[in-house]
C-alpha positions as CSV (number, residue, x, y, z in Angstrom):
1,X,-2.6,-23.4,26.0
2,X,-0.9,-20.2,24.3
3,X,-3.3,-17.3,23.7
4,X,-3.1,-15.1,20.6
5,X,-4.2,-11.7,20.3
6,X,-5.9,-10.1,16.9
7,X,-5.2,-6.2,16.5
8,X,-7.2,-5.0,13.9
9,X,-8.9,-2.1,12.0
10,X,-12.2,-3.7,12.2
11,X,-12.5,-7.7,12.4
12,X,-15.2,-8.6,10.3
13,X,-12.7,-9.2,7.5
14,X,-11.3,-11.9,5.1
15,X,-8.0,-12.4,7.3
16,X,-9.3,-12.4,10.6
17,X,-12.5,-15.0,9.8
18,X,-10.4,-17.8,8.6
19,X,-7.1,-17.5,11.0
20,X,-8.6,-18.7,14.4
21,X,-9.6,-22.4,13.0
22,X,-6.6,-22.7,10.6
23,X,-4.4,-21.5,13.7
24,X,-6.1,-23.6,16.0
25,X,-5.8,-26.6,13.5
26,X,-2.0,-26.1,12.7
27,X,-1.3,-26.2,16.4
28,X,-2.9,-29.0,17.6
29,X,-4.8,-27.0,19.8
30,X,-1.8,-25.9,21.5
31,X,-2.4,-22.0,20.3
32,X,-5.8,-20.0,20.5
33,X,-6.7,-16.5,19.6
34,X,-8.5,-15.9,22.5
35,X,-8.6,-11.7,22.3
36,X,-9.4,-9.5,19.9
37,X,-9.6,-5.5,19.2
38,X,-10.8,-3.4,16.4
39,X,-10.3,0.1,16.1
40,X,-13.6,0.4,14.9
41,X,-16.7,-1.5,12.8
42,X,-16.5,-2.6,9.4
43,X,-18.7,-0.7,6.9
44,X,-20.2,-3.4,5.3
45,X,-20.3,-6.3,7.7
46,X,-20.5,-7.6,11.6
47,X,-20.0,-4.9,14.2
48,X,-16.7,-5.8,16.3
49,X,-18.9,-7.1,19.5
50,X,-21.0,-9.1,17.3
51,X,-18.1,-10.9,15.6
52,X,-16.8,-11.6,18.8
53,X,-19.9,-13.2,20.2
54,X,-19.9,-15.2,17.1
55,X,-16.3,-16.5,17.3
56,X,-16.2,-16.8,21.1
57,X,-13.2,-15.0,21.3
58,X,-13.2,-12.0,24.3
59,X,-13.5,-8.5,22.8
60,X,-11.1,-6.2,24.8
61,X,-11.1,-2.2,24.4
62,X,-7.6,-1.3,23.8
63,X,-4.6,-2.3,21.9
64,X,-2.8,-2.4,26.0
65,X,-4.9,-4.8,27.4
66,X,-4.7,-7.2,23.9
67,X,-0.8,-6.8,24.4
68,X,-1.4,-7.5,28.1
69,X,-3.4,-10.7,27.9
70,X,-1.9,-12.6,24.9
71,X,1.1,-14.9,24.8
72,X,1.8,-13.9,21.1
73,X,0.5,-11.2,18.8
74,X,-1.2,-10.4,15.1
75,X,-1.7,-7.1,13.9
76,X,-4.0,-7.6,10.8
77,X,-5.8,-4.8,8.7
78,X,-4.1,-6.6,5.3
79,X,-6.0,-3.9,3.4
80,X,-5.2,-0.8,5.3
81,X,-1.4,-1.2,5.9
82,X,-1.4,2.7,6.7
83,X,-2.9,1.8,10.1
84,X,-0.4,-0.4,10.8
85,X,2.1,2.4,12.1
86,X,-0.7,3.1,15.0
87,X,-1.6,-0.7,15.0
88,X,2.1,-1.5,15.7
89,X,2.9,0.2,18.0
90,X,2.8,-1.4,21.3
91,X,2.9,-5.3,20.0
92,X,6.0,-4.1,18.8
93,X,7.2,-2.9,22.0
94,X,6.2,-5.6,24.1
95,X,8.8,-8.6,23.4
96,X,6.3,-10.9,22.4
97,X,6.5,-12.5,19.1
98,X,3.9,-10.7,16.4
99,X,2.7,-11.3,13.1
100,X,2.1,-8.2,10.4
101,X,-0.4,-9.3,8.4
102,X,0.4,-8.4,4.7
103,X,1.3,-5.6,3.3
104,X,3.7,-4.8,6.1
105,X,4.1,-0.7,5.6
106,X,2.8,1.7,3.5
107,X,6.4,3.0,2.6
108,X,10.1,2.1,3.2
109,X,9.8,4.7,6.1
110,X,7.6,3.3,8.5
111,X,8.6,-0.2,7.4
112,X,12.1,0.9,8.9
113,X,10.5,2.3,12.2
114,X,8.4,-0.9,12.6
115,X,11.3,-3.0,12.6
116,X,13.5,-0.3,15.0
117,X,10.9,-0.7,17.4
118,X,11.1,-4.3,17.2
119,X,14.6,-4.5,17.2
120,X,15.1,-1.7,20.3
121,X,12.6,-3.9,22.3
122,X,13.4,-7.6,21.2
123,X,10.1,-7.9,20.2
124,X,10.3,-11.1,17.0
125,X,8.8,-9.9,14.3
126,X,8.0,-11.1,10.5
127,X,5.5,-10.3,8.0
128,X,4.7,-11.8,4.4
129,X,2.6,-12.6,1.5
130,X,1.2,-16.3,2.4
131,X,2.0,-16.8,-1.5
132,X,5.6,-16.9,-0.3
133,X,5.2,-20.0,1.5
134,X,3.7,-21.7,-1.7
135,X,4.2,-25.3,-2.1
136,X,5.1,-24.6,-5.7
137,X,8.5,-22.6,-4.9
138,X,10.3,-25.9,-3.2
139,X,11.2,-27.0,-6.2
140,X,12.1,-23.7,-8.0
141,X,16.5,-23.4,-8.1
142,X,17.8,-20.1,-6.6
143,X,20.5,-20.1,-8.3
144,X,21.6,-18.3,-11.4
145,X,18.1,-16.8,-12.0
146,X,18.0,-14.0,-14.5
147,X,14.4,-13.4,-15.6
148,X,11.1,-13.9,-13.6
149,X,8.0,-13.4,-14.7
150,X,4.9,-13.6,-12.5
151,X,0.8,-13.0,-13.3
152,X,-1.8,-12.5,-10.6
153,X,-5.4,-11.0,-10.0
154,X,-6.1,-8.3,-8.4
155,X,-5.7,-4.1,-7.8
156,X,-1.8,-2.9,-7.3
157,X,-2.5,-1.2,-4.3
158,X,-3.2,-4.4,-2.3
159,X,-2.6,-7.5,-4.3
160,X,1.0,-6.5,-5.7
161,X,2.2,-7.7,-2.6
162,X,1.8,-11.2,-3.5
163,X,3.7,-11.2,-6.7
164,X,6.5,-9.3,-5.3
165,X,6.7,-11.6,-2.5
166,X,7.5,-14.2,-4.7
167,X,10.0,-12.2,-6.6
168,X,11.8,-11.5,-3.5
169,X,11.9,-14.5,-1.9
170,X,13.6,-16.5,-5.2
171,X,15.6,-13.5,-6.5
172,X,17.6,-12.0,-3.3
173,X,16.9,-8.6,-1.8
174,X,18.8,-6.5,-4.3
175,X,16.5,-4.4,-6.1
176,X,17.5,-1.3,-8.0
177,X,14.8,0.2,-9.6
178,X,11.3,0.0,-11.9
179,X,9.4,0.6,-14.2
180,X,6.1,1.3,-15.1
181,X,4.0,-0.1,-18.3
182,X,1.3,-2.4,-19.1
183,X,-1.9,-0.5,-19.8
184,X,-4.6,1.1,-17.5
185,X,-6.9,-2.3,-17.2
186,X,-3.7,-4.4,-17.1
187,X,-0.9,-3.0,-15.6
188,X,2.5,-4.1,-15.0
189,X,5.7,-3.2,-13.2
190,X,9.2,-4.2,-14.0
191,X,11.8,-4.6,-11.7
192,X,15.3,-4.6,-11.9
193,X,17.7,-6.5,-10.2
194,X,21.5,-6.5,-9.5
195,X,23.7,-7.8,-11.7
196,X,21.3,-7.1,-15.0
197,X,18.6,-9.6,-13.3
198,X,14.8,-8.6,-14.2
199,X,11.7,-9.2,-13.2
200,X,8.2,-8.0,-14.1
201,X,4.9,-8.8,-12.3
202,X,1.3,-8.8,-14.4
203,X,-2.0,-7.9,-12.7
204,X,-4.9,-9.3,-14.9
205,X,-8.7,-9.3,-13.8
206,X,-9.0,-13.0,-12.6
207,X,-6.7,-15.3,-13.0
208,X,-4.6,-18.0,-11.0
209,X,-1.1,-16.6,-10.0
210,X,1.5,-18.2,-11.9
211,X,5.3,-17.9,-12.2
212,X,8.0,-18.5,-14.9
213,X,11.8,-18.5,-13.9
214,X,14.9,-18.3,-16.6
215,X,18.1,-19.4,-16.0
216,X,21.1,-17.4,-17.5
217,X,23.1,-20.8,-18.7
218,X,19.6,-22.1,-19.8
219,X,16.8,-24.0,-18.7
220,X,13.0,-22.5,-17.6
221,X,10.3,-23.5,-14.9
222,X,6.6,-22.1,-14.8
223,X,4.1,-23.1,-12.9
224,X,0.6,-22.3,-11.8
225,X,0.1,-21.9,-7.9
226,X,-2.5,-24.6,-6.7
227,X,-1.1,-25.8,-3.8
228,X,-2.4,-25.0,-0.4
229,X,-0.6,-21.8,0.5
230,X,-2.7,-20.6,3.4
231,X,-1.8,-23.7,5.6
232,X,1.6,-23.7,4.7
233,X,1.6,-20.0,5.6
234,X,0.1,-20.8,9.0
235,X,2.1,-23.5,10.0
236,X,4.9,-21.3,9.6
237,X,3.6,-18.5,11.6
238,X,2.9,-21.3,14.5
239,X,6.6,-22.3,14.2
240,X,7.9,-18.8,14.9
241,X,5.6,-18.5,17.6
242,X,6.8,-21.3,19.2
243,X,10.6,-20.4,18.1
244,X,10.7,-16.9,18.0
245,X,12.6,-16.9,14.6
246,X,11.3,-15.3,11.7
247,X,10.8,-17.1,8.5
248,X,11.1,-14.3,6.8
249,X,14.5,-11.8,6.3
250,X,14.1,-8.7,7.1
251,X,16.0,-6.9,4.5
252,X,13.8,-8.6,2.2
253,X,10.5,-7.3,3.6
254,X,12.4,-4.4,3.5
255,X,12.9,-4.6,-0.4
256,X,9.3,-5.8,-0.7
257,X,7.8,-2.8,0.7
258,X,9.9,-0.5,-1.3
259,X,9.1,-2.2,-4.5
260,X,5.6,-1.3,-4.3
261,X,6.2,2.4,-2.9
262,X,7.9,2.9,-5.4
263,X,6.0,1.3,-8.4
264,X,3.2,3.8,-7.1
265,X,5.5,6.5,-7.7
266,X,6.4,5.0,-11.3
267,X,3.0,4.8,-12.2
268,X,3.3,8.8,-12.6
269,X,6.1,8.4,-15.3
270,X,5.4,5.1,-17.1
271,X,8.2,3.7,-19.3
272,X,10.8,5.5,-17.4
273,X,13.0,3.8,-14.6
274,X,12.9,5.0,-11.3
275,X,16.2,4.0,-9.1
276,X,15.4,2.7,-5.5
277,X,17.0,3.8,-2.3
278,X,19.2,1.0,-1.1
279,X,21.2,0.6,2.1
C-alpha cells in the first residue's frame, strides 16, 4: 500500500475532507493518505489534531517528516496559494511525485521557481483546476477554435482558476494579453489569444459553469458542466502517481497562473489591454 502525505495551511478544509475517500476509492485501496500537516488551525472549524483523530490519518509536526514518511505528496491550501511558495518547498525537492492543489502560484514568479525546483530535483509535478478534467470537454474539437466563452460562480481571486483552466486546456498556451470589464457584482475578463483567438470568462453569483466554443469556418458547441469532475480529477492524479507523468503541460499552468496575475492587475485599468509576458 502507497502512503500519501497532505501539506496544508490548516486541514479542516473543503479539499482535504473529501480527498482521502475519493483517493482511496479511485485506487482500489492501493493509495492511502496516511500523514498529514497543517501549518496551523483553521479559524472557523476542527483544530488540526482533532481532524486527524477524526480521519485516522497520523498528524506529524513538520513538512520533513510528511516528505519523509509518504510515498507520494499533496500540497493543498487551494485558497491560500501564497503559502504554497513555503508549502512547496521541500515536496518539491524530494523526487517524489506531488500534487499542487489549485491555484498553483500566486504570480508567474513563484510559479516559475516551483517548477525550477521540481525540475532541478526530478521531483514530478502537476497542478490544475479539477474542472479541466471535466467529462464535458471530451467531446469539444481543438481545432480551429476562435472564440470561447465560459460562465462560473464564484470571487476572481479564487474561483477564476476554474474557468481559465478550461480556456487553457482547449485553446493552447498562447496568451497575449486582457482585459478588464463586466461590472463590480459581475465581473469579467477577456483574454486574448494568438492569432486574433479570444476568450472571455464570466463570474456570476451562483450559477453552474458552462462553456460555448466557436469555430472560425463555422459551427458552435455549449454546454453546461454536470458531469462528475471531481472523480475524473482524482483518477487522474492516481494515474500520475502511479506513472510519474503529469497530465497537465507545464507551459500551460504556466499561462494559467499568469492569466489571473494579471487580470488582478487589469482590474486597475478596466477596458484597457494589458499585454502578458511570454517566453
Amino acid at each position: 500500500m502507497k502512503k500519501i502525505g497532505f501539506i496544508d495551511y490548516y486541514l479542516d478544509e473543503w479539499h482535504a475532507n473529501k480527498y482521502p475517500d475519493w483517493i482511496k476509492e479511485a485506487s482500489g485501496g492501493e493509495m492511502i493518505v496516511a500523514y498529514a500537516y497543517g501549518k496551523r488551525d483553521a479559524d472557523n472549524g476542527l483544530d488540526n489534531a482533532t481532524w486527524c483523530r477524526e480521519k485516522g490519518i497520523q498528524l506529524l509536526d513538520s513538512i520533513e517528516s510528511v516528505v519523509e514518511a509518504s510515498d507520494y505528496l499533496i500540497v493543498l491550501s487551494p485558497d491560500h496559494p501564497e503559502q504554497h511558495e513555503e508549502l512547496c518547498r521541500l515536496p518539491l525537492q524530494s523526487g517524489k511525485p506531488t500534487y499542487v492543489d489549485k491555484t498553483f502560484a500566486p504570480d508567474r514568479a513563484t510559479a516559475e521557481r516551483l517548477f525550477q525546483w521540481a525540475a532541478e530535483s526530478g521531483t514530478p509535478l502537476f497542478s490544475s483546476s479539477a474542472l479541466r478534467f471535466a467529462a464535458e470537454a471530451d467531446t469539444v474539437r481543438r481545432e480551429g477554435i476562435d472564440t470561447i466563452v465560459t460562465l462560473g460562480p464564484g470571487q476572481y481571486a479564487n474561483y477564476s482558476i476554474h474557468q481559465v483552466e478550461q480556456i487553457v486546456a482547449l485553446m493552447g498556451s498562447e496568451a497575449e494579453r486582457v482585459m478588464w470589464t463586466g461590472t463590480e457584482a459581475t465581473p469579467a475578463l477577456h483574454i486574448g489569444f494568438s492569432r486574433g483567438r479570444f476568450a472571455t470568462i464570466h463570474h456570476f453569483h451562483d450559477c453552474a459553469f458552462q462553456t460555448s466554443v466557436n469555430y472560425a469556418a463555422g459551427g458552435s458547441i455549449s454546454y453546461k458542466i454536470e458531469s462528475n469532475f471531481f472523480g475524473s480529477f482524482i483518477s487522474s492524479m492516481v494515474a500520475f502517481f502511479r506513472s510519474g507523468q503529469p497530465p497537465v503541460p507545464q507551459e500551460e499552468t504556466l499561462t494559467i497562473i499568469t492569466v489571473i496575475e494579471y487580470g488582478h492587475k487589469a482590474m486597475k485599468t478596466p477596458h484597457q489591454w494589458l499585454e502578458l509576458p511570454r517566453g
